[in-house]
Structures are given as C-alpha cells and as structure tokens.
VEXRO-99732 format. One record per atom (N, C-alpha, C): x, y, z. Coordinates in nm, 4 decimals. Example, Ala and Ser with C-alpha at 12.3 -4.5 7.8 and 13.67 -1.06 7.14 Angstrom:
2
+----------+----------+----------+
!        u !        v !        w !
+----------+----------+----------+
!   1.3190 !  -0.5690 !   0.7800 !
!   1.2300 !  -0.4500 !   0.7800 !
!   1.3200 !  -0.3300 !   0.7800 !
!   1.2850 !  -0.2250 !   0.7080 !
!   1.3670 !  -0.1060 !   0.7140 !
!   1.2900 !   0.0030 !   0.7870 !
+----------+----------+----------+
% end
This chain:
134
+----------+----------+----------+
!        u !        v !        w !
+----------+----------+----------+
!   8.9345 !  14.7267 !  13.1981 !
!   8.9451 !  14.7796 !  13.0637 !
!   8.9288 !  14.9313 !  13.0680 !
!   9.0116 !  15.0117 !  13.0136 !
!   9.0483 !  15.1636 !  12.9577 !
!   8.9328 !  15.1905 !  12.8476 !
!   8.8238 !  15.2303 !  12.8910 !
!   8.7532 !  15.2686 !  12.7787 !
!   8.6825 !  15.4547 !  12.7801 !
!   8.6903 !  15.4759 !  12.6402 !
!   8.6623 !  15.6470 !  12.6552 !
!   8.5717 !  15.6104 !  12.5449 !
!   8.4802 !  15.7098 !  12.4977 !
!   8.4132 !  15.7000 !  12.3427 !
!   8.4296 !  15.8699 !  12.3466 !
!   8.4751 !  15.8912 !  12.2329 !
!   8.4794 !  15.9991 !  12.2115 !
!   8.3750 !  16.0669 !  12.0748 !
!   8.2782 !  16.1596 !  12.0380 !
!   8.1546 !  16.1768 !  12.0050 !
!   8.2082 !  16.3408 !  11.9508 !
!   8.1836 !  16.3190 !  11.7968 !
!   8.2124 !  16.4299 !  11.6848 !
!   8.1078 !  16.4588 !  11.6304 !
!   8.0936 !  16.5787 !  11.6502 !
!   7.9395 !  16.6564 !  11.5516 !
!   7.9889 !  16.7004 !  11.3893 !
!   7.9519 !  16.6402 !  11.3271 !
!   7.9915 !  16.6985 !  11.1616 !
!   7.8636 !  16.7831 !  11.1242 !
!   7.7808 !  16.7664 !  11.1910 !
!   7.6803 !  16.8855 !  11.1300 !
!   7.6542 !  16.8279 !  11.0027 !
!   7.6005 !  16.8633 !  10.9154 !
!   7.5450 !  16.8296 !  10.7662 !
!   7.6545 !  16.7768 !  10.6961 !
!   7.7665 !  16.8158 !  10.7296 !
!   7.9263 !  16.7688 !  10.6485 !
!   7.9266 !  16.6094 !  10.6134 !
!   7.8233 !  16.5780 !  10.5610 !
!   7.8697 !  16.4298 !  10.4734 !
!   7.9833 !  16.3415 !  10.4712 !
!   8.0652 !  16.4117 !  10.3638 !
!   8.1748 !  16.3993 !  10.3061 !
!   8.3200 !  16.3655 !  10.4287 !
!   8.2513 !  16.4927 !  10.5155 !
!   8.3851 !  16.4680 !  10.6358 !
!   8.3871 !  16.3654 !  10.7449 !
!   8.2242 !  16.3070 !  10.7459 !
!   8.2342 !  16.2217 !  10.8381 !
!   8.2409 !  16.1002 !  10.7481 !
!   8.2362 !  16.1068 !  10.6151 !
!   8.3028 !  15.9204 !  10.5723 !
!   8.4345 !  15.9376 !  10.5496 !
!   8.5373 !  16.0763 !  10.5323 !
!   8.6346 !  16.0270 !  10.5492 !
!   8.7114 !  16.0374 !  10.6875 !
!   8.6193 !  16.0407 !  10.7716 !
!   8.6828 !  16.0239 !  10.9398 !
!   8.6135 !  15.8479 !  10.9417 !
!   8.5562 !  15.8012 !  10.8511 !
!   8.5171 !  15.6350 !  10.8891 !
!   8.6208 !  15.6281 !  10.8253 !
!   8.6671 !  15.6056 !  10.6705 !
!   8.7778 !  15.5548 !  10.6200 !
!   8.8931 !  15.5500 !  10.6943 !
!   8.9374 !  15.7067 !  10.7348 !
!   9.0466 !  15.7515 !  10.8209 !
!   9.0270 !  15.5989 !  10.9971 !
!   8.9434 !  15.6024 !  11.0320 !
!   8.9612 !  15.4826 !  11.1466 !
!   8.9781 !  15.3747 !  11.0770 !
!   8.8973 !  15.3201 !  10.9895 !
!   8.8904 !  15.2125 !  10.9334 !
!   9.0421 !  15.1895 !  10.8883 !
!   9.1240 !  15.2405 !  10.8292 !
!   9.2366 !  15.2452 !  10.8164 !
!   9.3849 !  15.1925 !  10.9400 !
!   9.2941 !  15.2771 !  11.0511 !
!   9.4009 !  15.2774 !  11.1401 !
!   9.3473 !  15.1276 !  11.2058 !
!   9.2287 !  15.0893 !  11.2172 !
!   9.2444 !  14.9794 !  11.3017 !
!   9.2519 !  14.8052 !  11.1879 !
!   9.2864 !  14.8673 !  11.0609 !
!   9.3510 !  14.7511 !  10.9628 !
!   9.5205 !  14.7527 !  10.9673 !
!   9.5553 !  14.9229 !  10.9469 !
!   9.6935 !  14.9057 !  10.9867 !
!   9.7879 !  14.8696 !  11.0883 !
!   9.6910 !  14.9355 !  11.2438 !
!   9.7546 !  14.8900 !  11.3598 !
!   9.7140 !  14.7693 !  11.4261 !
!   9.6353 !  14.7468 !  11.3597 !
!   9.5928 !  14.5947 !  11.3739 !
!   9.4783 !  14.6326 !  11.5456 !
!   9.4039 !  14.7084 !  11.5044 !
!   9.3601 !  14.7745 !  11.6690 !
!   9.2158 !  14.6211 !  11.6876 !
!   9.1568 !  14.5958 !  11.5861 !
!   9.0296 !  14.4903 !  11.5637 !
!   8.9174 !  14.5795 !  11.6648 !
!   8.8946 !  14.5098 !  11.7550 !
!   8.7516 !  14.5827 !  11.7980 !
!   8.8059 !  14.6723 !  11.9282 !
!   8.9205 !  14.6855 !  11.9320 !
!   8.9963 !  14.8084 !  12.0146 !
!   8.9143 !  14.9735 !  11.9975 !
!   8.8602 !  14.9470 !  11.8359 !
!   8.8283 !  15.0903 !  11.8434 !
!   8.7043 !  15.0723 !  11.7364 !
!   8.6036 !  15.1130 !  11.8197 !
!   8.4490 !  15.0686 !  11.7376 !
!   8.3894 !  15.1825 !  11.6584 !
!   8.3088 !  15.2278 !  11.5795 !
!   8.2819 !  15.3542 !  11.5483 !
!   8.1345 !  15.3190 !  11.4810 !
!   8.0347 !  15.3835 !  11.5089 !
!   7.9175 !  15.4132 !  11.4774 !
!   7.8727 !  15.5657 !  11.4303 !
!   7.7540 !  15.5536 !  11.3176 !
!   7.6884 !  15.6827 !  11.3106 !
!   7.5253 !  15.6854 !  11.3637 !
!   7.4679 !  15.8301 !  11.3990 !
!   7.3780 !  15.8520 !  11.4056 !
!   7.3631 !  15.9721 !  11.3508 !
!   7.2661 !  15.9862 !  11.2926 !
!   7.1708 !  16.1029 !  11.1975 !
!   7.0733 !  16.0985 !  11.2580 !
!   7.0538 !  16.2532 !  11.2958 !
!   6.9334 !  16.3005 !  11.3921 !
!   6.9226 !  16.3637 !  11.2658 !
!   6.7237 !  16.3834 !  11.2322 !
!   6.6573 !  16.4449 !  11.1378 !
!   6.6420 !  16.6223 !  11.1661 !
!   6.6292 !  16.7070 !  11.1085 !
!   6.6118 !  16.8275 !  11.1309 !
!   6.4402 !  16.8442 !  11.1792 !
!   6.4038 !  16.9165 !  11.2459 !
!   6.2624 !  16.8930 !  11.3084 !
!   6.1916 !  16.9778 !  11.1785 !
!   6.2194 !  17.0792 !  11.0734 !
!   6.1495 !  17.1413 !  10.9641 !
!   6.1162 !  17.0210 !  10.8542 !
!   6.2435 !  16.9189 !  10.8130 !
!   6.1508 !  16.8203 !  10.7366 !
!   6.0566 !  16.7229 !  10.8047 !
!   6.0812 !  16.7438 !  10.9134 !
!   5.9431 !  16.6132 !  10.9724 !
!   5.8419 !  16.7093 !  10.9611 !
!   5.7920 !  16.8390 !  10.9666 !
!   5.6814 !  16.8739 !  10.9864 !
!   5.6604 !  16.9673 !  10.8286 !
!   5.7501 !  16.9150 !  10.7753 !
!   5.6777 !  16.9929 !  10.6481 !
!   5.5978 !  16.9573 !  10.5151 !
!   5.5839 !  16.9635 !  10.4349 !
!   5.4460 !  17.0019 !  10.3318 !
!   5.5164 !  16.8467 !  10.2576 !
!   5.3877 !  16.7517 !  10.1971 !
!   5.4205 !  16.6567 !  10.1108 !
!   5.5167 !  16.7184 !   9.9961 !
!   5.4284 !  16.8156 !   9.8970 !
!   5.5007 !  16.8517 !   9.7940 !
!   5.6023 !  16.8815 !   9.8258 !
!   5.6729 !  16.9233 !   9.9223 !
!   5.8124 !  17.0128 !   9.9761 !
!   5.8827 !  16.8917 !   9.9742 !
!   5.8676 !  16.7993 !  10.0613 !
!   5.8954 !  16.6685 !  10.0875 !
!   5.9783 !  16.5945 !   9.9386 !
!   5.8683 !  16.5806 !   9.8357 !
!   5.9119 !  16.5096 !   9.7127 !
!   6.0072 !  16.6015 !   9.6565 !
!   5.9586 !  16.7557 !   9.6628 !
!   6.0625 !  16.8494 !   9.5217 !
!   6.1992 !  16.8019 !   9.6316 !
!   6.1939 !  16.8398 !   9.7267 !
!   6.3616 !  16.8152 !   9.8326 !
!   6.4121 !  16.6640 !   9.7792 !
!   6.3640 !  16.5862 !   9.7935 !
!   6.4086 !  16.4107 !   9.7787 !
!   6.4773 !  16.4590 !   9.5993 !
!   6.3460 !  16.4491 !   9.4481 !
!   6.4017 !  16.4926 !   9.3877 !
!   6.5182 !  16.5625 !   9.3367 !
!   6.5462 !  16.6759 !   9.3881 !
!   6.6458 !  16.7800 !   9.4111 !
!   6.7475 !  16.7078 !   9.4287 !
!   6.7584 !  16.6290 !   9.5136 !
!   6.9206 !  16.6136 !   9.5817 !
!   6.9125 !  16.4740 !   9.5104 !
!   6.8497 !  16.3951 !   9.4507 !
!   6.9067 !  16.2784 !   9.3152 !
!   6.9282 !  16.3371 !   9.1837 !
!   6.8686 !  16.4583 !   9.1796 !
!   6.9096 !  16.5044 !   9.0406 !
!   7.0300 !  16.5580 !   9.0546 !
!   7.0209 !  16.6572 !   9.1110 !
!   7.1192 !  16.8134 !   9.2053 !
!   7.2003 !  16.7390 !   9.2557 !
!   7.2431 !  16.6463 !   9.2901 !
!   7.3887 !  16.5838 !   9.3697 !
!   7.3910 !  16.6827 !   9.4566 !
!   7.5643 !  16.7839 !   9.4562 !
!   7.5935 !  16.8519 !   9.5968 !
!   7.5819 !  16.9967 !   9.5243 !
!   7.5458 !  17.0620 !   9.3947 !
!   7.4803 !  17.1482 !   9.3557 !
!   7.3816 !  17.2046 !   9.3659 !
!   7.3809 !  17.3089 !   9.4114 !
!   7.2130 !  17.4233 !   9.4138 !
!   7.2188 !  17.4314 !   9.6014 !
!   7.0677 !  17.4492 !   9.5808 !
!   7.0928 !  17.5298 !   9.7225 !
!   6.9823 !  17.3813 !   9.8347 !
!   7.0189 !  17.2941 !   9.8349 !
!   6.9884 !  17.1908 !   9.8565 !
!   6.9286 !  17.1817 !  10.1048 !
!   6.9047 !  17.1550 !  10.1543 !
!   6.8620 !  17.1887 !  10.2641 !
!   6.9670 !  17.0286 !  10.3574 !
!   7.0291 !  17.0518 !  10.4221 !
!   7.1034 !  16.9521 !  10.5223 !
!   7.0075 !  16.8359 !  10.5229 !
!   7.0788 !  16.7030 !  10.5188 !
!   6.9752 !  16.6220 !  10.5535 !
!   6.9642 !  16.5672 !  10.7049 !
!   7.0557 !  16.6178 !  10.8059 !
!   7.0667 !  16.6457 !  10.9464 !
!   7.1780 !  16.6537 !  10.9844 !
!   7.1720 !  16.6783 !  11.1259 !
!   7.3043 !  16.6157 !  11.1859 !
!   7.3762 !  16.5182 !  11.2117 !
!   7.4698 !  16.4951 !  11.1348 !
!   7.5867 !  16.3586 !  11.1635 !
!   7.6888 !  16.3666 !  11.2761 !
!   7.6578 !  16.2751 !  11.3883 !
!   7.7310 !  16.2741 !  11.4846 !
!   7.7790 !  16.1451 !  11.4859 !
!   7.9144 !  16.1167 !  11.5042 !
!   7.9783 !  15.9804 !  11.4750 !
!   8.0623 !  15.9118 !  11.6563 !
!   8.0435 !  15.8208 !  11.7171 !
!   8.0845 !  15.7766 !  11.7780 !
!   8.1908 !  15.6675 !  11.7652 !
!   8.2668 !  15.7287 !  11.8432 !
!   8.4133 !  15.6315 !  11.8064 !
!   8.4089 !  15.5526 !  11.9981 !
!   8.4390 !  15.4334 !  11.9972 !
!   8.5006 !  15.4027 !  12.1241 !
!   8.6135 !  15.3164 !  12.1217 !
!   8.7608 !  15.3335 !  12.2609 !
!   8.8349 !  15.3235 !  12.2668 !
!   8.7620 !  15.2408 !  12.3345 !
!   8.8687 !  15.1280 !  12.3233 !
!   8.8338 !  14.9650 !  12.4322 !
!   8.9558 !  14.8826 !  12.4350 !
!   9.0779 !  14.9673 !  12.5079 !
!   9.1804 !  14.8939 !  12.5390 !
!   9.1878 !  14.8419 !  12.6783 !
!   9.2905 !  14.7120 !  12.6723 !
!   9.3205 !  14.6751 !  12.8414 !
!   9.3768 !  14.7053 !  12.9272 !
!   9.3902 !  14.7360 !  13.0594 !
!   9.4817 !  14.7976 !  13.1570 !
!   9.5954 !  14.8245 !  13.0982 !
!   9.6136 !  14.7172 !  13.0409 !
!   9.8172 !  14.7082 !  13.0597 !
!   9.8177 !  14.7734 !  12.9448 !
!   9.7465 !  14.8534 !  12.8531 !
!   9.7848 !  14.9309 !  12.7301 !
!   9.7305 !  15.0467 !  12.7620 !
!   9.7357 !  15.1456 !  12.8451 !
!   9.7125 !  15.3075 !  12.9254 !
!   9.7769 !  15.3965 !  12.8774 !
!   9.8896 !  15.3782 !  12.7576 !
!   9.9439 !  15.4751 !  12.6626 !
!   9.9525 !  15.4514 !  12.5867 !
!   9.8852 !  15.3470 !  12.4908 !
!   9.8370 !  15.3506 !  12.3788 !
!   9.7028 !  15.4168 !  12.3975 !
!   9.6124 !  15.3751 !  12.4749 !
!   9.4902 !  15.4216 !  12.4702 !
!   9.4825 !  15.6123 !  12.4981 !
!   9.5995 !  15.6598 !  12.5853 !
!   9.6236 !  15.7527 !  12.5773 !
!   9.6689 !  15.8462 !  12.4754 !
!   9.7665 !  15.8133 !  12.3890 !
!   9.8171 !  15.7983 !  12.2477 !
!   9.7001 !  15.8618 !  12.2022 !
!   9.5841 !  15.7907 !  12.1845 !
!   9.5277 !  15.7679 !  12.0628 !
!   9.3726 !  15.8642 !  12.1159 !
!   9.3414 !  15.9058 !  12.2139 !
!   9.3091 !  16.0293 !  12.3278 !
!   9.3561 !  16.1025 !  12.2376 !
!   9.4975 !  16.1840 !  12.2519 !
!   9.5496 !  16.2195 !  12.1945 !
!   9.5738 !  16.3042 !  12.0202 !
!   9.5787 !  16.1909 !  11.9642 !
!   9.5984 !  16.2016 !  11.8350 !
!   9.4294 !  16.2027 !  11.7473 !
!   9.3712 !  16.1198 !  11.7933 !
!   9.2403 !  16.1459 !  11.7162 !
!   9.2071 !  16.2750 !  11.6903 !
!   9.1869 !  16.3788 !  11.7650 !
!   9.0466 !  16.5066 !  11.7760 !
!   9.1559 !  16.6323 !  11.6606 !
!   9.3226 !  16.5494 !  11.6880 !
!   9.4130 !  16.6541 !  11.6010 !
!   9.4512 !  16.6085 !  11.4505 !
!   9.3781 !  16.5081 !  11.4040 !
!   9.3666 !  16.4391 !  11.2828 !
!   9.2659 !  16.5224 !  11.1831 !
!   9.3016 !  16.5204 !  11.0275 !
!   9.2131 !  16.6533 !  11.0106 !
!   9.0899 !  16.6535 !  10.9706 !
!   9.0157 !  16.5046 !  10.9155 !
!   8.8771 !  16.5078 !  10.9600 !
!   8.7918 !  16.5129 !  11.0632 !
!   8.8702 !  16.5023 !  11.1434 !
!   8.8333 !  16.5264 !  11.3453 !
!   8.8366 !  16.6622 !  11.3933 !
!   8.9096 !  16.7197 !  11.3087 !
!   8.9785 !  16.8700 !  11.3994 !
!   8.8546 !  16.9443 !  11.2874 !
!   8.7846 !  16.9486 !  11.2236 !
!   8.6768 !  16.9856 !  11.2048 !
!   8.5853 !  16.9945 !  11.2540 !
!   8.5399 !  16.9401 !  11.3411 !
!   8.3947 !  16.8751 !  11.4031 !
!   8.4014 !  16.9459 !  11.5535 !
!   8.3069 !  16.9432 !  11.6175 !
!   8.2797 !  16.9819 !  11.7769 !
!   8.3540 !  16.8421 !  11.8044 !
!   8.4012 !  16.8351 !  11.8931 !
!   8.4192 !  16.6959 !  11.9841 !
!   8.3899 !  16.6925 !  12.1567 !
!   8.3714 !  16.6013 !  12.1726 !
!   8.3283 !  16.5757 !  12.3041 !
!   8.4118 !  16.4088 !  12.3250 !
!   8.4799 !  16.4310 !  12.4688 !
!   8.5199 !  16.3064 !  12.5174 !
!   8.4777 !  16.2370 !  12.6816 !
!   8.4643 !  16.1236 !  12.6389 !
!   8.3603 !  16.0714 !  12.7654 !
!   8.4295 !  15.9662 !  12.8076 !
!   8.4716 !  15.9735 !  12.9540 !
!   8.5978 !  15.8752 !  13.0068 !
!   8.5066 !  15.7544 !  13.0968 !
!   8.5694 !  15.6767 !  13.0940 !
!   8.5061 !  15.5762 !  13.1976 !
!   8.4301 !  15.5802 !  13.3510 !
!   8.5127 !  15.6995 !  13.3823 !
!   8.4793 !  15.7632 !  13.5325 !
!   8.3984 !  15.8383 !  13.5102 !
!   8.3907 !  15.9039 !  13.4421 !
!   8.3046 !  16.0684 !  13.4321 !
!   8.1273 !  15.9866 !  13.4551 !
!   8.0436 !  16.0773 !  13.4789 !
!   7.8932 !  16.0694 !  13.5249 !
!   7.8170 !  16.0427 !  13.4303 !
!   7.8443 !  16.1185 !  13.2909 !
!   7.7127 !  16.0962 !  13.1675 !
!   7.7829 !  15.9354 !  13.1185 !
!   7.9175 !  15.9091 !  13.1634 !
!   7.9400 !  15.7674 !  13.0906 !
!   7.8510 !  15.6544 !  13.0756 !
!   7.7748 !  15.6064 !  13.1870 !
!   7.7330 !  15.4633 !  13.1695 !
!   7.5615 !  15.5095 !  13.0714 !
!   7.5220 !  15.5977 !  13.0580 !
!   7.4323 !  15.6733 !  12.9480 !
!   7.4993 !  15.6531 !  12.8243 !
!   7.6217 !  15.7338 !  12.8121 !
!   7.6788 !  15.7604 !  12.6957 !
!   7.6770 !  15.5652 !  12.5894 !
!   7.7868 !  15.4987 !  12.6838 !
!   7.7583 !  15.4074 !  12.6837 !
!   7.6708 !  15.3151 !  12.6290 !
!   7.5312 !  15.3139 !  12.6824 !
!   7.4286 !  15.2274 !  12.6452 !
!   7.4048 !  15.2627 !  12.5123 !
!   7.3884 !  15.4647 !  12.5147 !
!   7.3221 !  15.4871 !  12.3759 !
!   7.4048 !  15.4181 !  12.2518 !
!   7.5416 !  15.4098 !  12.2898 !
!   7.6395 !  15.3572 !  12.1859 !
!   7.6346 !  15.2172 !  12.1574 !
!   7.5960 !  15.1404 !  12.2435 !
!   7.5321 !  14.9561 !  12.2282 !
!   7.4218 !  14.9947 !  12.1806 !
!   7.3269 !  15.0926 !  12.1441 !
!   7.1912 !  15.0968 !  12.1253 !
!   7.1568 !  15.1034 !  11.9744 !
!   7.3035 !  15.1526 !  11.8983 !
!   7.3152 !  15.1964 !  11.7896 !
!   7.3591 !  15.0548 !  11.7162 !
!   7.3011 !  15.1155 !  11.5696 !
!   7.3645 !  14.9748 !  11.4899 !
!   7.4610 !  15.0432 !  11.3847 !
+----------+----------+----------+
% end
C-alpha cells in the first residue's frame, strides 16, 4: 500500500481548516475515495492560556460567546489537520494525482504544509501520532 499523510498548519484560521474538511469530505463522497483518504484534527493549546489568571480565563471564554469573530479576541491555538493517502500499489497515479493537487487547492495553498512519504524516517512516528488521534 502507497501511503503519504500529508500535515497543514492553519494556525488560528478556523474557518479555513473546516472548509479544507468539507473540501475532502467532498472529494472522497464524489470520487468515491471511502477510507482512501482519512483526515483528522489536532489543536495544540497556546502555552499563555494554560498559565494564565482565572479572571483572564472567564472574561476570554465570555468574549468569544458573546464577541463571535469581532473585537480583538486571542487565537484559541494552533489547528493542524492531518490528511492520509491510503491507496494500493496498482493505483501510484492516482495517489500521485492527488500528491499533487491537494497542497494547490485553495484552502490548502494557505497553510504551511508538510508531506510525509512511506519511506522517509519521521514516517512510522508520523504515523502512530495519526492512529493516536481521534
């Protein structure tokens, strides 16, 4: 099996990483891909709200249910989204294809990206952390 996971930093960008879920979610209803192409999030916390003040704590929570995406509101971390490719031998240009076309799609072509191939060294890491996730 041809497998890569390829790993997008949206930074605080919300908005851009649910429509890079919709945007997959899409493609693997239309192309009929099923678990060809998996996608997970993780949100790492910013290390200033773990160590800061109760009251700070509540006015921030407050703020952003009243305040929606108005005022001057503080990131609620980094959104990094994992996508993995999990095609079979005999499909090496589709899976290439799609290498390809993802990172130039335009909720993708926003983001840092990083791609992690089956061979490469941080893979069988990369890997686990991505089974590790729900």
């Amino acid at each position: 099996m041809a497998q890569s996971i390829l790993i997008f930093d949206f930074g605080a960008d919300e908005d851009a990483a649910q429509q890079a879920r919709r945007k997959v979610e899409g493609w693997k209803q239309g192309f009929r891909l099923g678990n060809k192409m998996l996608l997970k999030f993780v949100r790492e916390d910013l290390p200033e709200q773990e160590n800061g003040d109760d009251s700070k704590d509540s006015d921030t929570k407050s703020k952003k249910k009243s305040g929606g995406k108005k005022g001057n509101e503080e990131p609620a971390g980094r959104l990094r989204l994992f996508l993995r490719l999990d095609f079979s031998d005999h499909e090496k240009i589709s899976h290439q294809r799609w290498l390809d076309r993802i990172p130039e799609e335009e909720p993708f072509k926003s983001a840092a990206s990083e791609t992690v191939r089956q061979g490469d060294a941080e893979f069988p890491k990369t890997s686990e952390l991505f089974e590790s996730l729900d």
